[in-house]
C-alpha angles and dihedrals in degrees: 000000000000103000152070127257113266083214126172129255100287143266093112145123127254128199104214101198107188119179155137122221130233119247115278104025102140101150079055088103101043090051099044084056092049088050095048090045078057099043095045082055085058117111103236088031100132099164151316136230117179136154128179118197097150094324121040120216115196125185132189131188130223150186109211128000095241083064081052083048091054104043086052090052097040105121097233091051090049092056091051090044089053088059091049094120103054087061103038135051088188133009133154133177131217127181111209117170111218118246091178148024140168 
């Protein structure tokens, strides 16, 4: 995606997905697009900025951390979390509201 998030006046809660794939990973693409097509159905889903050259960095946006909650628990999202290390060789996650934005 080529854009910035069109996000509301904060506050709000960003999911900051920071990661680098293993070798050999090239159904990485199709299923990061199946998972953001997931995540943007979600109720509290408010945007989403990534890029990946060597590390990918991945952010959502959200409006509430029980949406975050539920996105993490959503059962389509738990069976691609279970396959996480078949994609990456290090990822971690952080959760951070936003306080600002301009």
């Amino acid at each position: 995606m080529n854009t910035i998030a069109n996000t509301p006046a904060p506050p709000y809660y960003a999911v900051i997905f920071t990661s680098f794939l293993n070798e050999g990973t090239d159904d990485y693409t199709a299923v990061a697009e199946y998972a953001l097509s997931l995540a943007k159905q979600q109720p509290g889903f408010l945007g989403y900025e990534g890029v990946r050259n060597g590390m990918g960095i991945s952010v959502s946006y959200w409006d509430s951390l029980e949406a975050i909650r539920s996105w993490k628990n959503h059962p389509q999202h738990l069976a691609l979390q279970k396959q996480e290390a078949h994609w990456y060789r290090q990822s971690k996650i952080r959760i951070s509201r936003v306080e600002r934005d301009y």
